[in-house]
N, C-alpha and C positions, 0 to 999 in steps of 0.2 A: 807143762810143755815149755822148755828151756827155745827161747829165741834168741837168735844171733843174729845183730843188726846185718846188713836190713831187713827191713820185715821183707818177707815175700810173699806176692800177693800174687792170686789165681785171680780170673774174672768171668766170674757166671754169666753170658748172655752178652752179646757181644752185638747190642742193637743198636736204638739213638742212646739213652742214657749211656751204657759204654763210651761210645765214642762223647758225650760230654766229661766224661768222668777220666778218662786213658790219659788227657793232657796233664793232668793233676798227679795221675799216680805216676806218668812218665819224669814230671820234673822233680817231684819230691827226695828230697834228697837221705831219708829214711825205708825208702821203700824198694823194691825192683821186684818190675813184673815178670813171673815165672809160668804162667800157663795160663790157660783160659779153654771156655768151655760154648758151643755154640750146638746146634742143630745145622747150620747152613756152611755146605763145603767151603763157598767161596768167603765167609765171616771168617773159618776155621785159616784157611792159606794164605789172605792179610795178615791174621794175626801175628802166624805162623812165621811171617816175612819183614813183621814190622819192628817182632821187639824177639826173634829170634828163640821162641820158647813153644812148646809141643802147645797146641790146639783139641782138646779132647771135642769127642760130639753129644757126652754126655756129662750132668754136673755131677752125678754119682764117679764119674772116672774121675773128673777132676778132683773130686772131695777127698781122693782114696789116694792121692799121690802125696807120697811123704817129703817132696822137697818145697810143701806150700805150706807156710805158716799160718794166712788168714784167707779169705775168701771174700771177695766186692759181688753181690748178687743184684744184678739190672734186668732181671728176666720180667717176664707180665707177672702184676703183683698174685695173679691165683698160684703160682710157684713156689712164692718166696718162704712160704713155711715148709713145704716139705725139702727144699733144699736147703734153709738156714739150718735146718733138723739133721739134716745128712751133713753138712759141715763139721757141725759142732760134735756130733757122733763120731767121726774121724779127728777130735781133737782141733779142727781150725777154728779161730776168732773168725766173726762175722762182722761186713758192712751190707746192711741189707737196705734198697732203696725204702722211701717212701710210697705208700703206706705200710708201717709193716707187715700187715696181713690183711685180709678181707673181716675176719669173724674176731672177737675177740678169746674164743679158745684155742684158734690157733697161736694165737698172743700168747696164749699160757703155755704150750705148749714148745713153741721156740724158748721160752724163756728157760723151762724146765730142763729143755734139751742142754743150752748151755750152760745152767749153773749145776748140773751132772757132770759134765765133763769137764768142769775147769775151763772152761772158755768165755770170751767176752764178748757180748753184741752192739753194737751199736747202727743204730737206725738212723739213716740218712738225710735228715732234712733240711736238707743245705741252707735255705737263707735263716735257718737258726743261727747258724755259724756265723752269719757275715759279722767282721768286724765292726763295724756300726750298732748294729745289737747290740755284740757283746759287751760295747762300750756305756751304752745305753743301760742295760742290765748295772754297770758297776757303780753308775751315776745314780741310780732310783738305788740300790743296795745301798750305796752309802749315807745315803740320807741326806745329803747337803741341800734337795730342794724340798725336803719337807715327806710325807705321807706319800703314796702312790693314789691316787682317785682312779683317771680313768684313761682307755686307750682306746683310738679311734685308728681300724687301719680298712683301707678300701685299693681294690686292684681292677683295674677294666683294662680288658688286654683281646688279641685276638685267639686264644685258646683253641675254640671252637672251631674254629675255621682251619687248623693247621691239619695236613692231612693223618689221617685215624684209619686203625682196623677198624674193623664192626663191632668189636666188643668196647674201643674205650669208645663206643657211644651207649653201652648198657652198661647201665648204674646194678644191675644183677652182677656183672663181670669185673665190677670194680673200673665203670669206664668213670664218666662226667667228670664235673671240677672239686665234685664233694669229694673223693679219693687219690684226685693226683693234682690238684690245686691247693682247694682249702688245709691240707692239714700243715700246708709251710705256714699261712695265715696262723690256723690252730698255735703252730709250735711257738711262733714271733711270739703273740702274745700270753701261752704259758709260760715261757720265760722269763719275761718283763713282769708280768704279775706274780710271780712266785708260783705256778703250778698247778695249785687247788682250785682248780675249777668247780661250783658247787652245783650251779645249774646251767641248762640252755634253751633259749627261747627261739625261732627259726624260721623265715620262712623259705623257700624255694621254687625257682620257676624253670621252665620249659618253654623257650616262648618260639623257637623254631622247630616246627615236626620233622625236619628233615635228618635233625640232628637232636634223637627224642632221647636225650638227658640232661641232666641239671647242668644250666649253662648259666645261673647266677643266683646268688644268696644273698641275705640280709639276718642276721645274727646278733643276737645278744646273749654276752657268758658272765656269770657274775659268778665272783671268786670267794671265797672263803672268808678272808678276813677284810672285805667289804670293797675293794674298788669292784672296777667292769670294765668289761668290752665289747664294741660293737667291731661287726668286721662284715663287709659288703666285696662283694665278686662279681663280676659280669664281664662273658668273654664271650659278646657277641658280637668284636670287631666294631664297634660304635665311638663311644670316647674311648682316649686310650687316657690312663689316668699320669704317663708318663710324660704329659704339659706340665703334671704338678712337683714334678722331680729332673726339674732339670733339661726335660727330655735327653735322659742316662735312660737305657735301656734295664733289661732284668738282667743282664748277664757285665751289666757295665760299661757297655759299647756309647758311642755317642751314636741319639738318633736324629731324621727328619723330621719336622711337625706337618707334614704333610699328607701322608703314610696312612692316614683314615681309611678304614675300607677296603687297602686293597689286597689281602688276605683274601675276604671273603669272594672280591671278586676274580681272584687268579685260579679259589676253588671253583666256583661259579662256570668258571670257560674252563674246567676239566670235562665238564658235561655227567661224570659219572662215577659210580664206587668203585670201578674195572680199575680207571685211569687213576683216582684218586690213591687204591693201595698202591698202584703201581710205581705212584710219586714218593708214596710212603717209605718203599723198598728201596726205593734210589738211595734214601737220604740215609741210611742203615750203615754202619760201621763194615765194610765188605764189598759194598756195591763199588762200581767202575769211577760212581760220581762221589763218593762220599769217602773221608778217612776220617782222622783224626780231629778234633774239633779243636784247632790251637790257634797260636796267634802273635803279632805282635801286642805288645801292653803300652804303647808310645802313647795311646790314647783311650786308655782303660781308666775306669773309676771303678769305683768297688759298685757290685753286684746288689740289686734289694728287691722288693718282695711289694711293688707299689709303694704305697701312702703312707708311715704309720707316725701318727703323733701321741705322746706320751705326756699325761696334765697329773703334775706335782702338786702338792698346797703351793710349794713358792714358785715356780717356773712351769715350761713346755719343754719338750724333746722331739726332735726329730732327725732321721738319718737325710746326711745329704750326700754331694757327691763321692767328696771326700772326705769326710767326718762323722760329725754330730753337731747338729745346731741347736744349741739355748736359748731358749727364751726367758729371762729372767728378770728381776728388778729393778737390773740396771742394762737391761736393754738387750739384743741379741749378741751373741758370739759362738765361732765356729772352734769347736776343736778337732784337732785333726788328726787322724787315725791311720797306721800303718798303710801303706799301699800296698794294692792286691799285688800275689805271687807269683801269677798265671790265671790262663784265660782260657776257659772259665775258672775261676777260683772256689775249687773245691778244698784245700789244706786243712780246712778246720776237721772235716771229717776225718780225716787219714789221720791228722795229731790226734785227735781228743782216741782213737782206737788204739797208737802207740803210748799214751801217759798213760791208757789204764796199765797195757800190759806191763811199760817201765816200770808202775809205780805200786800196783796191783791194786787198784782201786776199781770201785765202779765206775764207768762213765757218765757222764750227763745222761747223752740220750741213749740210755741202755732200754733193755726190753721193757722193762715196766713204765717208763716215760713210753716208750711208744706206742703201748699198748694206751695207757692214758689218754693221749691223743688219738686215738682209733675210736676211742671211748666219745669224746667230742665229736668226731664225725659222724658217725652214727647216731648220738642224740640229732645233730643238725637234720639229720634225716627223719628220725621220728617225731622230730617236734614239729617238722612242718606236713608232714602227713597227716601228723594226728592232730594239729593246733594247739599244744599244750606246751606248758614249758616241762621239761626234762630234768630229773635232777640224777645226778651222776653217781658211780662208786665206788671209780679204781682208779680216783686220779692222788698224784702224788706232787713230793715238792724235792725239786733238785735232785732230779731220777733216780730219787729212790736212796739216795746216801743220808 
């Protein structure tokens, strides 16, 4: 498939991810958005009116129109296989959100579809990308601080509490934090370790009925060639772990420290699931109250993922506001890392999808890496059902190149 800059891109599902994602692909300055795909008239006639490009009601219309080169899919993760399918069948590159599928044969499956047709996938997990990672990854690769040992990353946020269908409260549906949380956790740290995940130990709780899915974890992943990681969740509006970062929000914003609790209790005085979707829908890419998710960046720091500290034989690592902070022999210092592009700072995604095609490479996080991390969440889940540790079979190093 011969591409002529810019890429042009269609957008499956035109919900809350969209509208995170639309700011990103509106500024990029390799991209323009050409069409997009929704079920909801009134999602279809914003769209229709915001970036001047035909609104299908189906992803199969959208996938079938020859002036789209790639396709962005934000739909509910039970979709994203038969529609990354129908993409790539029509010849488009794919950006599929997080998680890439529910099952791991659908994983096989998308992946098959694309390297049939000559097409690229790459799997969305954004704070893989943040710049601070990736700086972090080049630091432990290059070996200046010694061996990699171990990485310690923990997120406590209000998750649970924000308003939800009915399904992302079933972990059957691909709801809780094991499918639309943990696997950015997952990805941080197959990154930083190089990939090969070899087993996983887990446990998982439930600790409000009201909201009967996995609402926090405790994890242990030990890798191939000997370091580990621990990685802990809890998104039950309690501590927010964002005292220990700064108080920089997940998206980069500066926050209050004060801000405890009241999530849960502004769901709390909805009184119900009626009001609660109905807040849901508000905030949807379409609705009267909701557009675009942009912004000024005067007071932006780059984007992270909680807590995560990284321990070398010679030093520590961690992301901070605006960098990377060292900890080493001679003491700590910060290095300081490009400043984000836009808000929210999604670009890694969109580049790492144009170098492959520029350059015809695999991407990082192509179908087999995300499959791999599909593969980790899933163990997280049978190891704490079952008590046991997990040992894994389809994880790879450096997606697969």
């Amino acid at each position: 498939m011969t591409i002529i800059a810019p890429l042009r891109i269609g957008v499956i599902g035109l919900g809350g991810a969209a509208a995170m994602m639309l700011p990103t692909l509106a500024a990029h300055p390799g991209v323009r958005i050409v069409g997009g795909a929704d079920t909801r008239p009134d999602a279809r006639a914003r769209f229709a009116a915001d970036f001047n490009a035909p609104a299908h009601e189906t992803a199969e219309r959208l996938c079938a129109d020859g002036a789209i080169d790639a396709v962005y899919i934000a739909t509910p993760h039970r979709f994203h296989a038969q529609q990354a399918i129908a993409a790539a069948e029509n010849g488009k590159h794919v950006i599929v959100e997080k998680p890439m599928a529910l099952t791991l044969t659908d994983c096989d499956a998308m992946i098959a579809a694309a390297e049939r047709n000559g097409v690229y996938l790459v799997v969305g997990h954004t704070h893989g990308f943040a710049a601070p990672i990736r700086k972090i990854c080049d630091i432990v690769r290059s070996g200046e601080l010694g061996p990699l040992a171990m990485i310690s990353t923990w997120n406590y946020n209000n998750y649970l509490y924000r308003p939800r269908w009915p399904e992302e409260l079933d972990t059957g549906h691909g709801g809780g934090i094991i499918y639309n949380q943990v696997p950015h956790q997952v990805d941080v740290v197959r990154l930083i370790g190089g990939g090969l995940v070899r087993s996983v130990r887990s446990m998982t709780w439930t600790l409000d009925p009201t909201r009967p899915t996995e609402g926090s974890h405790m994890t242990f992943l030990q890798f191939e060639e000997g370091a580990a990681a621990s990685m802990v969740f809890s998104a039950y509006d309690h501590f927010d772990s964002d005292e220990f970062h700064f108080w920089i929000g997940e998206a980069g914003e500066e926050k209050s420290p004060d801000g405890h609790g009241r999530v849960r209790a502004a769901l709390r005085a909805l009184g119900d699931p009626v009001a609660e979707t109905a807040l849901k829908v508000s905030r949807n890419y379409g609705s009267q109250s909701a557009g675009i998710w942009g912004g000024d960046l005067a007071r932006r720091h780059h984007g992270h993922f909680g807590v995560t500290i990284v321990s070398c034989a010679e030093g520590d690592l961690r992301p901070s506001a605006d960098g990377v902070l060292i900890y080493g022999r001679n003491g700590r210092m910060e290095v300081p890392v490009e400043p984000v592009k836009a808000f929210p700072d999604k670009f890694g995604v969109v580049d790492e999808l144009i170098d492959a095609i520029a350059r015809d490479r695999v991407p990082l996080h192509d179908g087999r890496w995300g499959k791999a991390t599909l593969e980790v969440c899933q163990g997280i889940l049978t190891s704490a059902r079952e008590r046991r540790e997990v040992m894994l079979s389809f994880q790879v190093a450096d997606g697969g190149r």
